[in-house]
C-alpha positions as CSV (number, residue, x, y, z in Angstrom):
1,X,0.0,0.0,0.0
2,X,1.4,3.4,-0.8
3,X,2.5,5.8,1.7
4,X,-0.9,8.3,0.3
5,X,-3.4,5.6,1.0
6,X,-2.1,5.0,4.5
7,X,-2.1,8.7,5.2
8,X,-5.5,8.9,3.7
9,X,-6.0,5.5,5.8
10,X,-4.9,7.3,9.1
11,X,-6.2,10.6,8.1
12,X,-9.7,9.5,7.7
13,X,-9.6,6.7,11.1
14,X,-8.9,10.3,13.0
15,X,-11.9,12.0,11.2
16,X,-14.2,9.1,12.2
17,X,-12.7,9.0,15.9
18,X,-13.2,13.0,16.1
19,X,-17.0,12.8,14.8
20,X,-17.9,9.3,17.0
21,X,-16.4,11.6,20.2
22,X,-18.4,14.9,19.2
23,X,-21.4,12.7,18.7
24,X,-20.8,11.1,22.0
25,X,-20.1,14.7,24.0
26,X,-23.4,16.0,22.6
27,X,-25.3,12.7,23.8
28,X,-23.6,13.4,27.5
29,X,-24.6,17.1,27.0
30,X,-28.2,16.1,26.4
31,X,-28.1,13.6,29.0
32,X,-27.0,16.0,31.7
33,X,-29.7,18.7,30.5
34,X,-32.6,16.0,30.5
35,X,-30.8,15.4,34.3
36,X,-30.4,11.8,34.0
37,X,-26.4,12.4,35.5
38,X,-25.5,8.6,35.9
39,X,-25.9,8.0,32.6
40,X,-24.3,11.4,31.3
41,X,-21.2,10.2,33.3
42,X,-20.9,6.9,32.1
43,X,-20.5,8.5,28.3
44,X,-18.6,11.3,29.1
45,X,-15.8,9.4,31.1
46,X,-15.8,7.3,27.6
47,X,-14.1,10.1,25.8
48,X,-10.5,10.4,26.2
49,X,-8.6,13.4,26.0
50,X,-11.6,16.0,25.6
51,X,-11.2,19.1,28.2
52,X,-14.8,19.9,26.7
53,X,-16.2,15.9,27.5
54,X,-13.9,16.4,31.2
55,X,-15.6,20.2,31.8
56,X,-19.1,18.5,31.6
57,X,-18.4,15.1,33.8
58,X,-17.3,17.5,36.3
59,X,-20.6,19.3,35.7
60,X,-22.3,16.2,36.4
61,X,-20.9,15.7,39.6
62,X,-21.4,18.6,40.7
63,X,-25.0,18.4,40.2
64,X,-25.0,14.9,42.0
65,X,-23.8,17.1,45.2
66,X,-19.9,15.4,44.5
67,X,-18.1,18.9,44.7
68,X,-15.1,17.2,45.9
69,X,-14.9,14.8,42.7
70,X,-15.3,17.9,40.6
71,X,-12.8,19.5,42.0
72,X,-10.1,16.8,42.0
73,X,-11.0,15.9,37.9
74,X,-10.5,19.0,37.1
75,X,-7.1,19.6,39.1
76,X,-5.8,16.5,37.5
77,X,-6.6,17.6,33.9
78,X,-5.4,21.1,34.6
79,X,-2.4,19.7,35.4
80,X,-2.3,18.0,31.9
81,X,-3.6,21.0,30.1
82,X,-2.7,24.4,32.3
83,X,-4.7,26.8,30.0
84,X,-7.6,25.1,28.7
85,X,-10.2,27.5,29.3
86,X,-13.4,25.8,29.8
87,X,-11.3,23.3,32.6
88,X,-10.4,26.8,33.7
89,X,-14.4,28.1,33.9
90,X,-14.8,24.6,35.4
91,X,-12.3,25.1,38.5
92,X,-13.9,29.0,38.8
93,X,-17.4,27.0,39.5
94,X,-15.9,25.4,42.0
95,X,-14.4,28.7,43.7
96,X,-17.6,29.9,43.6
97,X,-19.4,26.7,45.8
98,X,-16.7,27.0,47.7
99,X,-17.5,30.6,48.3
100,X,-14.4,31.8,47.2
101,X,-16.1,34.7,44.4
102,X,-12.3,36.6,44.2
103,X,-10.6,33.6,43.0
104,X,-13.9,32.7,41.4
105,X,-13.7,35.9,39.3
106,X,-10.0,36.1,38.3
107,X,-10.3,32.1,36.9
108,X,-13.5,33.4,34.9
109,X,-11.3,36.2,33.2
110,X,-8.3,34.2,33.0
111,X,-10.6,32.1,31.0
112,X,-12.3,34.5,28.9
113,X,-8.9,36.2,28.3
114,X,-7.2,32.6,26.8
115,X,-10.3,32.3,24.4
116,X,-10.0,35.6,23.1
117,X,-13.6,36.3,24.4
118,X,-15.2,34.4,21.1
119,X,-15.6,31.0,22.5
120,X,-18.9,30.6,23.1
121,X,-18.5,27.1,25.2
122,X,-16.4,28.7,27.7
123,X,-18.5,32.6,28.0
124,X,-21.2,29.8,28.8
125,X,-19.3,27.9,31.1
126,X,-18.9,31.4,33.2
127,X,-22.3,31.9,32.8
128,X,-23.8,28.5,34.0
129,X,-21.5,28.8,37.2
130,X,-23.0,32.4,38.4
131,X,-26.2,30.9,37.9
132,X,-25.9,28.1,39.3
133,X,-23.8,29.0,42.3
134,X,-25.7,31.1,45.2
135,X,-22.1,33.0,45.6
136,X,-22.5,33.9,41.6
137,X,-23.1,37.1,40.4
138,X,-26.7,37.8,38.1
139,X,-25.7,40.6,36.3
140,X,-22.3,39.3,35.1
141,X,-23.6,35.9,34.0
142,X,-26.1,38.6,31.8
143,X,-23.1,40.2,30.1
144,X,-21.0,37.5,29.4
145,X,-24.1,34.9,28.2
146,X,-25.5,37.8,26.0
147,X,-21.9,38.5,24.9
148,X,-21.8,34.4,23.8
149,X,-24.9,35.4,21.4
150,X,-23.6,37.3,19.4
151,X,-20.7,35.3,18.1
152,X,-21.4,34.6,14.4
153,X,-21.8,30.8,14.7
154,X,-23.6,30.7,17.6
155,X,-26.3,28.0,17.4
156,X,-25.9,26.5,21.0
157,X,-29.4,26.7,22.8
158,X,-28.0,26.2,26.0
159,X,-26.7,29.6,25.9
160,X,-29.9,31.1,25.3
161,X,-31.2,28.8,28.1
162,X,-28.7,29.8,30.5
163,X,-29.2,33.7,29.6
164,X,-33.1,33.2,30.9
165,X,-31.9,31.5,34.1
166,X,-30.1,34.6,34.7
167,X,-32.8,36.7,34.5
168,X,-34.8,34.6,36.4
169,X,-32.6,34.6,38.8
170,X,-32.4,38.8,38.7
171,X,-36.3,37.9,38.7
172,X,-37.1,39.5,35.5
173,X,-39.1,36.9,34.3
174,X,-39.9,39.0,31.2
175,X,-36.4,38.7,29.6
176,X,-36.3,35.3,30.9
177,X,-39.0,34.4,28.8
178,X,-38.0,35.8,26.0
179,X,-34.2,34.4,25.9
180,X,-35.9,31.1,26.4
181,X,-38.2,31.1,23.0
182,X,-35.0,32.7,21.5
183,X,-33.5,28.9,22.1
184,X,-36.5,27.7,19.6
185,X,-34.7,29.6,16.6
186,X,-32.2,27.0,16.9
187,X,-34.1,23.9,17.4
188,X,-38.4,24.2,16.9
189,X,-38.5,21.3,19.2
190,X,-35.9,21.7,22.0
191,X,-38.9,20.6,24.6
192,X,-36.4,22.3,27.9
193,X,-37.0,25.9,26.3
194,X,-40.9,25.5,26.5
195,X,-40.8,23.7,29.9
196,X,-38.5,26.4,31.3
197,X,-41.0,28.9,30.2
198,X,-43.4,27.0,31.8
199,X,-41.9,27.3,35.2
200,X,-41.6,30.9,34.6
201,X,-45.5,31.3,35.2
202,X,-45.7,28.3,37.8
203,X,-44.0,30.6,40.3
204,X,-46.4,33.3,39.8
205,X,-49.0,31.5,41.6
206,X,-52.6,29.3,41.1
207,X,-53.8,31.7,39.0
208,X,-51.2,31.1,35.6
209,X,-52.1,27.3,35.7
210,X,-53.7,27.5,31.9
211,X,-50.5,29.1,30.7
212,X,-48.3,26.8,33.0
213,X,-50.5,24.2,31.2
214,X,-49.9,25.4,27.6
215,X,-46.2,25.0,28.1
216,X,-45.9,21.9,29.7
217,X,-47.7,20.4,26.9
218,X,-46.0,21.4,24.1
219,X,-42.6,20.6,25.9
220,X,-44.9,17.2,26.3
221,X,-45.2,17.4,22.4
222,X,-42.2,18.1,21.5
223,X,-40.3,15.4,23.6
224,X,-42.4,12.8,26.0
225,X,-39.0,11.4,27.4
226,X,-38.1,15.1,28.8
227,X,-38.1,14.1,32.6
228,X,-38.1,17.5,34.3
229,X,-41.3,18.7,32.7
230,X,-42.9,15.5,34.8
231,X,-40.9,16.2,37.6
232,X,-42.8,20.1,37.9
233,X,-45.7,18.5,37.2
234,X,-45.5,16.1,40.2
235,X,-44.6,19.0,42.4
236,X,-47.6,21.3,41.1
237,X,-50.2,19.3,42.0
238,X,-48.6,17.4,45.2
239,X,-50.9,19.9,47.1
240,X,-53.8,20.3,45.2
241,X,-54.6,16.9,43.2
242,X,-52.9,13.9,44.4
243,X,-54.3,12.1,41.8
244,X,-52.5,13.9,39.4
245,X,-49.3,14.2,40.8
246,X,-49.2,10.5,40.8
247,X,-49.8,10.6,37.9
248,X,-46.8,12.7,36.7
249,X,-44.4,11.4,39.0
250,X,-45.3,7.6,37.6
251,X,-44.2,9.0,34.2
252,X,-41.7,11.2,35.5
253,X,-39.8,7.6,37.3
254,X,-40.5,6.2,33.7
255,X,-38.8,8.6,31.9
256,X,-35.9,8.9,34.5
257,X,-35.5,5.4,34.5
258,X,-31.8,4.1,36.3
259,X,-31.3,7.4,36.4
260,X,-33.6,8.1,39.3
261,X,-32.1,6.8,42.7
262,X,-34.5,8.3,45.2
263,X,-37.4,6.4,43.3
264,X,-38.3,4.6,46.4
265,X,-38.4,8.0,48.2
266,X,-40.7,9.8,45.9
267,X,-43.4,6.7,46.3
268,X,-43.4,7.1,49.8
269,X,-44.1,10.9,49.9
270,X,-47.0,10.0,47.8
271,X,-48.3,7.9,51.0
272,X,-47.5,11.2,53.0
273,X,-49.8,13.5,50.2
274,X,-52.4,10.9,50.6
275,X,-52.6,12.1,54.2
276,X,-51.1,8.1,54.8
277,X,-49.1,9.4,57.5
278,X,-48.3,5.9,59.0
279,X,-47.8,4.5,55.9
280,X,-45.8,7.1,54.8
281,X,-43.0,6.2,57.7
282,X,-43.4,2.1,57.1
283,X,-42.6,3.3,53.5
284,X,-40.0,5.8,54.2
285,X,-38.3,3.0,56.7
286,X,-38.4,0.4,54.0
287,X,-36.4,3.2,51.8
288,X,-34.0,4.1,54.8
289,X,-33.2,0.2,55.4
290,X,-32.8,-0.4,51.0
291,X,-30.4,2.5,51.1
292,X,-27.5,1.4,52.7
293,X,-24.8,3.4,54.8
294,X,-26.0,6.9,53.3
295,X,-29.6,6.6,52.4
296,X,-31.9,9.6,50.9
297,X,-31.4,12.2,53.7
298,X,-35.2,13.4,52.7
299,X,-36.6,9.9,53.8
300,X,-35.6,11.3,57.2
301,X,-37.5,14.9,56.6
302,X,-40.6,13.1,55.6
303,X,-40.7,10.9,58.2
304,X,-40.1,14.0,60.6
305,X,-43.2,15.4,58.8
306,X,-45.2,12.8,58.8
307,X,-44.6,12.4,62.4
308,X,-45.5,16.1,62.9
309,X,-48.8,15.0,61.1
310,X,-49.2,12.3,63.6
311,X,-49.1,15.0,66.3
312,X,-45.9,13.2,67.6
313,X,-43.5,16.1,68.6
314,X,-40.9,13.7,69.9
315,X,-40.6,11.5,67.2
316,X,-40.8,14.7,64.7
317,X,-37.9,16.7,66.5
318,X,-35.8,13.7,66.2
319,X,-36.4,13.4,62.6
320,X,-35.8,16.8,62.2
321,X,-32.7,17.0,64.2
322,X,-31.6,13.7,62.0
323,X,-32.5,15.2,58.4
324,X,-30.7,18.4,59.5
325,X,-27.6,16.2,60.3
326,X,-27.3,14.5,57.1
327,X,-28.8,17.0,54.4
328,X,-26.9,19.5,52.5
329,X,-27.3,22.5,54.2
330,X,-27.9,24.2,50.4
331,X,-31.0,22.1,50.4
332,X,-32.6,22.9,53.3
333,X,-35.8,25.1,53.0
334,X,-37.1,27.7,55.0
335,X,-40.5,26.0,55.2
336,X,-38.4,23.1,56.9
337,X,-37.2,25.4,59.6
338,X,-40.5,26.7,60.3
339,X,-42.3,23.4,60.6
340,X,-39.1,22.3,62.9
341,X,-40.0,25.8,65.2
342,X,-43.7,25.0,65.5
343,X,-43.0,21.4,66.4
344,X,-40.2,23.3,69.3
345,X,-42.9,25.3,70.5
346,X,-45.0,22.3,71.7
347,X,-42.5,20.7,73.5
348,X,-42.2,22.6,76.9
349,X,-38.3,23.8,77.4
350,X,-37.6,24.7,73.5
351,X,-38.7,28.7,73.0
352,X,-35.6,30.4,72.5
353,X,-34.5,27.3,69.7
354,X,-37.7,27.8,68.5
355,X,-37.5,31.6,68.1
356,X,-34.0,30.7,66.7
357,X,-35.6,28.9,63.6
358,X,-38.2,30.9,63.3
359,X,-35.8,33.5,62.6
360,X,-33.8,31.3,60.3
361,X,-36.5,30.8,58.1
362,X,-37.7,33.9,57.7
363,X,-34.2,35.2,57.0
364,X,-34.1,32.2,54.3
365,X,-37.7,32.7,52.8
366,X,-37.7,34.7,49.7
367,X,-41.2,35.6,49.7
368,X,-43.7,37.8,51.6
369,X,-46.6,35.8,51.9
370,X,-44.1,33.2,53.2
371,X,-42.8,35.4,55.6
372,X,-45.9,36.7,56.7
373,X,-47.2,32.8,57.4
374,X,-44.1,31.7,59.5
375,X,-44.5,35.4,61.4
376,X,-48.0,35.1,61.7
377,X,-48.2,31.3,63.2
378,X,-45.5,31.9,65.6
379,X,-47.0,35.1,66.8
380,X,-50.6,32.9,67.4
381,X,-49.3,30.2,69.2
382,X,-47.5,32.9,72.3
383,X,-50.6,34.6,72.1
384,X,-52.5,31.4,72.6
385,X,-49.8,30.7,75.5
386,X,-50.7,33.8,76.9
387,X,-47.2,34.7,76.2
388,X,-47.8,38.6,75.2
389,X,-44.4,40.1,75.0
390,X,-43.3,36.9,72.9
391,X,-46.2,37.8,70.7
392,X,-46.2,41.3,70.7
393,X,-42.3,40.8,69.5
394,X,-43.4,38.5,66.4
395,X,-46.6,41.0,65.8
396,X,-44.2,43.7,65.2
397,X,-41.5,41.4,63.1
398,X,-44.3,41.5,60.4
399,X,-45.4,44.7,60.4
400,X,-41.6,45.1,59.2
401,X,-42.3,42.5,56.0
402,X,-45.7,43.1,55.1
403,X,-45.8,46.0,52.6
404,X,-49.3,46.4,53.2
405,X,-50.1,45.9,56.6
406,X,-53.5,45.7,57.7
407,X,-56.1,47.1,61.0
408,X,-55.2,43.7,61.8
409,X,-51.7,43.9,61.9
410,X,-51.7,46.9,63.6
411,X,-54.2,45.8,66.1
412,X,-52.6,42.6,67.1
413,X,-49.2,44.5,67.6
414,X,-50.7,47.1,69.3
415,X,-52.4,45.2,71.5
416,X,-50.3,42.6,72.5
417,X,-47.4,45.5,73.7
418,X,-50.6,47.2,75.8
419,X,-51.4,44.3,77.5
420,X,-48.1,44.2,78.4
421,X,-47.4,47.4,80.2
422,X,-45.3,48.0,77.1
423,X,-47.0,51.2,76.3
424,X,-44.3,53.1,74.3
425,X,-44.3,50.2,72.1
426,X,-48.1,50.2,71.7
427,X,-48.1,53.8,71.2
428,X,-45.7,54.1,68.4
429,X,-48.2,51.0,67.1
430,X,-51.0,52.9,67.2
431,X,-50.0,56.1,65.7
432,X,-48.9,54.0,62.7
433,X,-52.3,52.8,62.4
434,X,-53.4,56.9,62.7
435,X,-50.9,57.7,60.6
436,X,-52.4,55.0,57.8
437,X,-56.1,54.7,58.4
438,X,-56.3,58.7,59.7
439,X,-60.1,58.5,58.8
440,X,-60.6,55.4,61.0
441,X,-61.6,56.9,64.8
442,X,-60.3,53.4,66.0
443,X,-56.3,54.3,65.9
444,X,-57.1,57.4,68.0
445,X,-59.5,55.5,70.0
446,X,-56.6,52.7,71.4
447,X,-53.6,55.7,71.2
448,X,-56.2,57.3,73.9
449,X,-56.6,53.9,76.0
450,X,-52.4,53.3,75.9
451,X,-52.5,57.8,76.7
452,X,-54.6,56.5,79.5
453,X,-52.8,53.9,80.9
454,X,-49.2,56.4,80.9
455,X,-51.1,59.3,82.5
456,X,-53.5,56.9,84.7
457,X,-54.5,59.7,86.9
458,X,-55.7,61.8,83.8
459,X,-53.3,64.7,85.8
460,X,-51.7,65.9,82.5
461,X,-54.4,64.8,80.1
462,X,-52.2,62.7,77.2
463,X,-55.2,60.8,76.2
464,X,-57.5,64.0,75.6
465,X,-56.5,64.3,72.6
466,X,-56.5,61.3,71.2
467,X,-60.3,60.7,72.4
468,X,-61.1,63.9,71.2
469,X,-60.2,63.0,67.4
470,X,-61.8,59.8,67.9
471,X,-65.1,61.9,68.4
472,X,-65.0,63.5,66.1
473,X,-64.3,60.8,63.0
474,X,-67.1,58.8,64.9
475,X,-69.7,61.0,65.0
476,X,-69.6,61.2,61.2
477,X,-71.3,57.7,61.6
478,X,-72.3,56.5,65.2
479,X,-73.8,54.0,64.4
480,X,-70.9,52.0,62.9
481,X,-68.7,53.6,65.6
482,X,-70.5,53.1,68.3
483,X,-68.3,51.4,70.6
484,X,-65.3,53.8,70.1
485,X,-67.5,56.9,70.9
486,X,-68.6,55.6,74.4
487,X,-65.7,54.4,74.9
488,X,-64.2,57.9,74.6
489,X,-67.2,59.7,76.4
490,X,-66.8,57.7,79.1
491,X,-62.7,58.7,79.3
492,X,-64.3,62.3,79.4
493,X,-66.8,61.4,82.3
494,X,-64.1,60.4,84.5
495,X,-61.8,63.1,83.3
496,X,-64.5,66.6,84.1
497,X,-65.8,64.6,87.2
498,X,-63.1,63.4,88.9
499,X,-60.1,65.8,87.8
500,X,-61.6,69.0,86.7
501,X,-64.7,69.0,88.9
502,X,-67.0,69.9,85.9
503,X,-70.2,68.6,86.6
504,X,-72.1,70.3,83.8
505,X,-69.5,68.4,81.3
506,X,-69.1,65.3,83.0
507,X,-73.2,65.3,82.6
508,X,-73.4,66.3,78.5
509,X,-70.6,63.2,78.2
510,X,-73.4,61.1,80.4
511,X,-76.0,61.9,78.2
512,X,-74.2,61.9,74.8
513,X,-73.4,57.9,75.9
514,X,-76.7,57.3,76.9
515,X,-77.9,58.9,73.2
516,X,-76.4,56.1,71.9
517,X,-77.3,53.4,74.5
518,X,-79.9,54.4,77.1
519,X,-80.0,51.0,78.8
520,X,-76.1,51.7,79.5
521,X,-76.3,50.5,83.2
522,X,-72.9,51.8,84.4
523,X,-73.9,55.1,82.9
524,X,-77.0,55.2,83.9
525,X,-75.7,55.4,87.7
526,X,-72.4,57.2,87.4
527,X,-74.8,59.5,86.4
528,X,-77.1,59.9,89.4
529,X,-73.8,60.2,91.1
530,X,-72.3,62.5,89.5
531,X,-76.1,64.6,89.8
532,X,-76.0,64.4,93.5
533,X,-72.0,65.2,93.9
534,X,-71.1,68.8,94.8
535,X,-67.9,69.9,92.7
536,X,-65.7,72.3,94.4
537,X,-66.0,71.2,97.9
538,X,-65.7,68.3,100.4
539,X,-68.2,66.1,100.3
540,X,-70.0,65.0,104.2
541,X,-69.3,61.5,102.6
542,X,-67.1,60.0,100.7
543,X,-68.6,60.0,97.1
544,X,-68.9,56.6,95.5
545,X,-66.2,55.8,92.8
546,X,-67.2,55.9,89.2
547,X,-67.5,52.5,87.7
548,X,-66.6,51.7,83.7
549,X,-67.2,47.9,82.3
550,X,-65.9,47.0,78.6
551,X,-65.3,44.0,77.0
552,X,-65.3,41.9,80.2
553,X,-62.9,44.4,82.0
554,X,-64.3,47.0,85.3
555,X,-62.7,50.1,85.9
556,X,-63.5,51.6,88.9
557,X,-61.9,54.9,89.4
558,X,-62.2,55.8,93.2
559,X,-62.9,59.5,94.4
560,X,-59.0,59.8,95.7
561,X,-58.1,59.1,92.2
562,X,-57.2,55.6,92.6
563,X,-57.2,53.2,89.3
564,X,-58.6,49.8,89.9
565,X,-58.9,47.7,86.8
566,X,-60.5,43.6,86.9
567,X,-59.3,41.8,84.0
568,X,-61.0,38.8,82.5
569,X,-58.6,36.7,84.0
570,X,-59.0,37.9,87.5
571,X,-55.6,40.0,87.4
572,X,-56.1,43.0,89.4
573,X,-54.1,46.2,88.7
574,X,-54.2,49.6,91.1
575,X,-53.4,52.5,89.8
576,X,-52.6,54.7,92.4
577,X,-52.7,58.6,92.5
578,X,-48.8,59.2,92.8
579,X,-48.4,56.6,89.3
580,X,-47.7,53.1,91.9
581,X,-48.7,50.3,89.5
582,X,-50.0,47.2,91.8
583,X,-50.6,43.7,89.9
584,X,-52.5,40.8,91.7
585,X,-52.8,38.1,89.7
586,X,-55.8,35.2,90.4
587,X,-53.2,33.3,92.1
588,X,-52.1,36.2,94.4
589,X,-49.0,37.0,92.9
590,X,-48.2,40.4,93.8
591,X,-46.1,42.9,91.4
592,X,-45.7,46.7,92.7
593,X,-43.9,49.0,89.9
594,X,-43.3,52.4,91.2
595,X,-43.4,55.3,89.2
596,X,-39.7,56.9,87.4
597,X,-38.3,59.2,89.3
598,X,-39.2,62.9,87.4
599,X,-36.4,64.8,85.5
600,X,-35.9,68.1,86.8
């Protein structure tokens, strides 16, 4: 054979081996996107001497939560190839998990820098990693994926795909959307841009489901063996339609195949949607037992939830406390921490960890209506305890997250520091709610009960004020305001009869309550007292205190000035003239506060 035919022998074996190993990276490519990872690795670790095939095995190992094995296959081939620059946007991936965004940034230009800036496998490289990475940075995936674009050639999808997860995560779902049908242009059918698009409008709530729908469907279409559009459609109706989600997650597991390790898992959270609690932890065991030395660490959450359902606090904290031990902390939601603090909260002992994951998850929830729900439960159950600081604390917390707090809100903050004896607090609350609702005679109504309770003697007057502008919103319509205008009449009985000795004035407040209720019993005889009393000068007798009830609580306010409030509960609290504060509670405790000392 001639020495041409060889070479053209050789020459064309090399061809062949360079197109079977491109066809064989795009298969591993298209395995790791359709997140079937085990068998993505076993092709890519079949192509020797590719940095491209060795940048996406690492790729895959890092999505299986192997960080370590990333990094150590891509030191080893950096070794053998010191400026590659997609092993080089590889090792800057791991910088960034490792938290390292400096070194992270430097290997990301270094890279960018050896390509000449027109490679559009490695701008997409840097691009997947900010996305992907919690330490990565939005706005420079942007740049550098919409810089991969424009390079005349480009016909990779991915990149277009990558550029939308960007936006998403710089929640502009917008621009998202659109980089994602931009992928279409290069394949009609690439079913991952549609089902991304999808998603896109699944996080906007209940109400997108038709157009959450339309794109899962034509992902469905386009490519029935695309196992993530199953996988979102397991999760959307886990809550709603069990049925369903069955359903998808039967032909999510079919598509997945081998690929799916936690299959056993994902049935026995089924058992747990079913409300199956017990069956969901005989299942879940089963799974634990199956899984060898490290099984599923979310067998352990579920069976802590299902536990939780059970109304077994012990059994759920120590599920908790073991899924917490063996998860990755990356995976870890905030929901999980405030199902963890609510199950605290029943066992006696546990508030301050309790308050401590509270905390957490709010810190970790991205949302406000989560927020408000973790905020909101934990402030219930201390008011349910009776515990009113504790609640009057978390009250206030979401005041802080809601954008648009409600009379609610305000109320339950408010109130919560009053009862207290935390009356700055409650103050401050209630002028909010002036300073919101100004047209509501309620804000004024409650700034004049907490004035009331600062200056209990009525000596200075604080509270006039305040009851005087709830008069006069409330009379616009008595009838709905009813309760705040006696309220603050009767404030004004006790204030012109018992510190300004107005009898004339203390009468017109008598008679403006009794307009509005003449069967008012309490009124009805502070009145005939306050008839018979003669202002101005000592009386033969002592004069009989004036008495208030409201909302299961007596005031009586004695002729010396003394405050004497019955709670519902049987506390007792006197008030006396010099500001002493005197707290029986219905077990006899006794708690005397004296007044501060005056500034000169």
């Amino acid at each position: 054979m001639s020495k041409i035919k060889i070479g053209f022998l050789v020459a064309a074996i090399l061809l062949l081996t360079n197109v079977i190993k491109a066809q064989n990276l795009e298969e591993g490519k298209r395995l790791f996107f359709y997140e079937k990872y085990t068998s993505a690795k076993n092709v890519l670790s079949q192509i020797p001497n590719n940095v491209e095939a060795t940048y996406w095995l690492g790729q895959t190992y890092i999505a299986t939560d192997n960080v370590a094995g990333a990094k150590s296959l891509y030191q080893q081939a950096l070794a053998a190839n010191p400026n590659s620059p997609i092993l080089i946007a590889g090792m800057g991936h791991i910088e960034l998990l490792e938290g390292k965004t400096t070194d992270a940034r430097q290997r990301f230009e270094t890279a960018i820098s050896l390509s000449g800036g027109k490679n559009a496998s490695v701008l997409n490289a840097v691009g997947y990693a900010n996305i992907e990475s919690k330490n990565g940075d939005a706005d420079y995936a942007i740049d550098k994926l919409k810089l991969a674009s424009t390079l005349k050639g480009m016909k990779d999808p991915d990149v277009y795909i990558n550029l939308g997860d960007a936006y998403r995560k710089n929640l502009d779902g917008g621009m998202a959307q659109i980089a994602y049908l931009n992928a279409l242009t290069f394949n009609k059918n690439y079913a991952r841009a549609l089902y991304k698009t999808g998603k896109i409008y699944q996080t906007q709530g209940g109400g997108q489901r038709d157009i959450v729908m339309k794109y899962y469907d034509d992902a469905i279409a386009k490519d029935p063996t695309f196992p993530p559009v199953y996988y979102s459609l397991y999760n959307y109706y886990y809550s709603t339609d069990v049925g369903r989600s069955a359903e998808y997650l039967e032909k999510y597991l079919t598509a997945k195949g081998d690929d799916e390790p936690n299959a056993c898992y994902f049935r026995a959270s089924m058992k747990y949607a079913q409300g199956l609690f017990a069956d969901a932890i005989t299942e879940s065991d089963k799974c634990i037992a199956a899984g060898g030395a490290n099984p599923f660490p979310n067998l352990y959450g579920l069976k802590a939830y299902s536990y939780n359902r059970l109304k077994d606090s012990i059994n759920a904290k120590l599920f908790f406390d073991e899924y917490f031990k063996r998860q990755n902390p990356d995976k870890i939601e905030a929901t999980d921490y405030a199902t963890y603090a609510n199950v605290l909260l029943k066992l006696p002992g546990n508030d301050s960890l309790a308050t401590f994951y509270t905390t957490k998850a709010v810190d970790m929830d991205t949302t406000e209506i989560g927020k408000v729900t973790i905020l909101k439960n934990a402030a219930l159950y201390f008011e349910n305890q009776k515990k009113f600081v504790e609640a009057a604390g978390w009250y206030n917390k979401l005041l802080s997250v809601k954008k648009n707090v409600t009379k609610t809100d305000l109320y339950n903050a408010g109130y919560n520091y009053l009862r207290t004896g935390n009356y700055t607090n409650a103050l401050s609350v209630f002028s909010l709610y002036t300073q919101k609702f100004p047209e509501d005679p309620y804000g004024y109504n409650m700034s004049g009960k907490v004035s009331w309770s600062i200056d209990s003697t009525m000596q200075q007057g604080l509270a006039n004020p305040y009851f005087e502008k709830a008069i006069q919103l409330g009379q616009v319509d008595s009838v709905k305001y009813k309760t705040q205008l006696i309220v603050s009449y009767k404030y004004f009985v006790s204030y012109y009869a018992n510190i300004k000795k107005d009898k004339a004035t203390a009468l017109v407040y008598c008679d403006k309550i009794l307009a509005l209720d003449p069967t008012d019993a309490e009124t009805i005889n502070n009145k005939a007292l306050i008839e018979s009393m003669k202002m101005g000068t000592a009386p033969k007798t002592a004069p009989k205190p004036v008495v208030s009830e409201s909302k299961g609580e007596k005031v009586v306010i004695g002729a010396d000035g003394t405050v004497t409030t019955t709670a519902k509960d049987g506390t007792v609290t006197i008030i006396s003239k010099n500001g002493t504060v005197t707290t029986i509670t219905k077990d006899g405790k006794k708690t005397v506060v004296a007044p501060p000392a005056k500034k000169n």
